[in-house]
C-alpha positions in Angstrom: -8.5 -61.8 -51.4 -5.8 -64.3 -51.8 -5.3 -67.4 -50.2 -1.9 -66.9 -48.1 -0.3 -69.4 -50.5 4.0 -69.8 -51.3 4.3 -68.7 -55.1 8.1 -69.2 -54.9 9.8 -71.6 -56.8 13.2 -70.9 -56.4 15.6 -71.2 -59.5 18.1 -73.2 -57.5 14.9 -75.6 -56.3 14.4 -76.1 -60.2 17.8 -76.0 -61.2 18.1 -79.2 -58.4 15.2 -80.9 -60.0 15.8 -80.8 -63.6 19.1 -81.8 -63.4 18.2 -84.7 -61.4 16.3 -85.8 -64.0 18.5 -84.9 -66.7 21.2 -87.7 -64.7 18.7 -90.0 -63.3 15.8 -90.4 -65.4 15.3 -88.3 -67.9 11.2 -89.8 -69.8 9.3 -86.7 -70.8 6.8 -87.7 -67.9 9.1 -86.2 -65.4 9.9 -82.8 -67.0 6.2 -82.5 -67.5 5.2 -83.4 -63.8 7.8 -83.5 -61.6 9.5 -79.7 -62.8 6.9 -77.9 -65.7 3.3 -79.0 -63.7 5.2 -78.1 -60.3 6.7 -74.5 -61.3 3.2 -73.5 -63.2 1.0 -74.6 -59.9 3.4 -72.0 -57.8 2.8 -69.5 -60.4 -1.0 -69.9 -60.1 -1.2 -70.5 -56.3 -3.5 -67.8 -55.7 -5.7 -68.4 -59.2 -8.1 -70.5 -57.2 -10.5 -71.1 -60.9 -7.3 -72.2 -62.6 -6.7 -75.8 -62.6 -3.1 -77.5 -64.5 -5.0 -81.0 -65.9 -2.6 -83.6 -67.2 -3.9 -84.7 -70.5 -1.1 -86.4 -72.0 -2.8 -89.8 -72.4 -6.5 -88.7 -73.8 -6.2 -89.7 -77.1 -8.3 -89.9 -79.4 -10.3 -93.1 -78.8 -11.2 -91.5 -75.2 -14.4 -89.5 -76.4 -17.2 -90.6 -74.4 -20.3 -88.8 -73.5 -18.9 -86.9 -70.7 -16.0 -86.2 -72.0 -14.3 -84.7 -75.5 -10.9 -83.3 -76.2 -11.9 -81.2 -79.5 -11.7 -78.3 -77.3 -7.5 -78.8 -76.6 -6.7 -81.6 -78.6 -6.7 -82.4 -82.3 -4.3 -85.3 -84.2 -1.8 -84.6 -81.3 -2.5 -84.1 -77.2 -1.0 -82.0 -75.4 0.8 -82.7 -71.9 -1.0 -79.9 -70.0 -3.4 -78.3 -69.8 -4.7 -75.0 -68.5 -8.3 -74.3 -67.8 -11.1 -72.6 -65.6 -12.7 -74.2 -63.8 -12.2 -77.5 -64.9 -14.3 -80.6 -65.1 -14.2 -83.6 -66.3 -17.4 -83.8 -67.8 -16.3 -81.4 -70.4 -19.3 -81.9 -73.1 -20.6 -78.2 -72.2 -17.7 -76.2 -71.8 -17.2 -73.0 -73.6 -13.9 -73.2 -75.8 -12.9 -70.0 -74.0 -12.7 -71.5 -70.5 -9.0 -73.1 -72.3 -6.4 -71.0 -71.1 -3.2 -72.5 -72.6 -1.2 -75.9 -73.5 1.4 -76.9 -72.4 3.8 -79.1 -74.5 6.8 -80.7 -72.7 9.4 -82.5 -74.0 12.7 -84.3 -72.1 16.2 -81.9 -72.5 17.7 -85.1 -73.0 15.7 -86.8 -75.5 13.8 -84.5 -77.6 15.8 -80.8 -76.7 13.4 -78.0 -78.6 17.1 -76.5 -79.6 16.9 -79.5 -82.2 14.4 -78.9 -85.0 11.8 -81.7 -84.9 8.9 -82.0 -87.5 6.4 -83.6 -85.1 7.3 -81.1 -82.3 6.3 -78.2 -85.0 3.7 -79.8 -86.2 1.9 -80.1 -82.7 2.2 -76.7 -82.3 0.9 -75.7 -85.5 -2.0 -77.9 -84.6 -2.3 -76.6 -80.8 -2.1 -72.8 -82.2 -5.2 -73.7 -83.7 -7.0 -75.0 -80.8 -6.1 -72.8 -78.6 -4.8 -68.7 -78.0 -1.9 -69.5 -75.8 0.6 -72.6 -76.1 3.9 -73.2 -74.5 6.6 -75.2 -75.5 9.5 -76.1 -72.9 12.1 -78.9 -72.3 12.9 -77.0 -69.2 16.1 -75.8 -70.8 14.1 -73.4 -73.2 10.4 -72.1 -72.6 8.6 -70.9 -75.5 5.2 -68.8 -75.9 3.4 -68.3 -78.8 0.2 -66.0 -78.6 -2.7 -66.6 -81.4 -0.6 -68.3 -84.1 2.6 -66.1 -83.3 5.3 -66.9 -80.9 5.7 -64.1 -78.5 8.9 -64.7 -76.5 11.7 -67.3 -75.5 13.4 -67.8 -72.4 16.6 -69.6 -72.9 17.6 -71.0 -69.0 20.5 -73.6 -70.2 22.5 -72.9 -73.3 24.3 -75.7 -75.1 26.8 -76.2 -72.3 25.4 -74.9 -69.0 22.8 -73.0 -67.2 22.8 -69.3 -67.8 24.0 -67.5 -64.9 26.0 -63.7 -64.2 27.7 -62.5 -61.6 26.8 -60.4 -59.2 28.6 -57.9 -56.6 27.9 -58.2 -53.2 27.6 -54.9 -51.4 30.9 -54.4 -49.8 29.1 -54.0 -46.4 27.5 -57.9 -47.1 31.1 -58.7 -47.5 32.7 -57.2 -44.3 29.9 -57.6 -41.9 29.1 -61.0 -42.7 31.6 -62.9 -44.3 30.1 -63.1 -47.9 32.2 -63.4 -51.2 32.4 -60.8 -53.2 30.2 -61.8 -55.8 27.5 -64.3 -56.1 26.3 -66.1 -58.9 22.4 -65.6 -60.5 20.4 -67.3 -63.0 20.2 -64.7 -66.3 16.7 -65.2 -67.0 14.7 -66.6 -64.5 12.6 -63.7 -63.0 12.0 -62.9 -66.5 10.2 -66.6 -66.8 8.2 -66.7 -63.7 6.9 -63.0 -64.4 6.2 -63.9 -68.2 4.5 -66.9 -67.2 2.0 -65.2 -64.4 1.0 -62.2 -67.7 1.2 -65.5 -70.1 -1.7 -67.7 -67.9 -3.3 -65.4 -65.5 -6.1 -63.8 -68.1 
């Protein structure tokens, strides 16, 4: 049974956030915990064995004898980091219990539109590691399923955020003073519902 817990993120709620960031403040670590951490823990609300584990600053010269990152990191480390059941004290753990990876980068700073050899190359390395890797600078979210990527969401384009318009029901319009159309994101059920196939295994 589930927990009764809220698995809505609303587009406008993320929308709000990442362009704060985009304006304000716009480090990788923000993207990554503040928007990509946020919208994934709403995704899994009711995956109670699923845990999100920032990972971003176990390099390499953190191995110690509870803990080793050869099961999700190689040369490069990824930002997140989804597992079952996670704990620390790693040293045991099948390789299997590694869900995904999560790479983040800043829209601003390092946008995945723009070719980058290091970004490739840590997904050619995390592909490796692990079956399922994301890629996202919140604009774009791309999967890639055992060394292939499998799908890409594009939210914002080069200019703004995707949207269409939609018709409100004529009776919306009479009865309570609504617009004729509204405006909705193009894409973003398509992310949320990719992301709960993509992570919940």
């Amino acid at each position: 049974m589930d927990i009764v817990k809220s698995e809505f993120f609303s587009f406008e709620e993320y929308r709000k956030i990442v362009d704060k960031y985009v304006n304000q403040d716009y480090r990788e670590l923000n993207f990554q915990n503040r928007v990509v951490l946020q919208l994934i823990d709403k995704v899994l609300a009711n995956t109670s064995d699923l845990s999100i584990v920032d990972v971003h600053v176990q390099y390499k010269n953190i191995e110690s004898k509870l803990h080793t990152r050869k099961y999700y990191a190689g040369d490069h480390t990824p930002d997140l980091l989804i597992v079952k059941d996670w704990n620390y004290e790693n040293i045991q753990k099948a390789k299997s219990d590694y869900v995904a990876l999560v790479e983040v980068k800043s829209p601003v700073l390092d946008p995945i539109s723009r070719e980058v050899s290091h970004t490739n190359e840590e997904i050619e390395e995390y592909m490796k590691i692990c079956d399922r890797v994301i890629l996202t600078d919140c604009y774009t979210w791309k999967f890639y399923f055992e060394g292939k990527e499998t799908k890409v969401v594009i939210l914002h384009d080069e200019s703004d955020w995707k949207m269409k318009k939609i018709d409100n029901p004529k009776f919306v319009q009479e009865e309570f003073g609504f617009p004729p159309y509204r405006m909705e994101p193009v894409d973003w059920d398509e992310l949320i519902e990719y992301l709960k196939i993509f992570l919940i295994v």
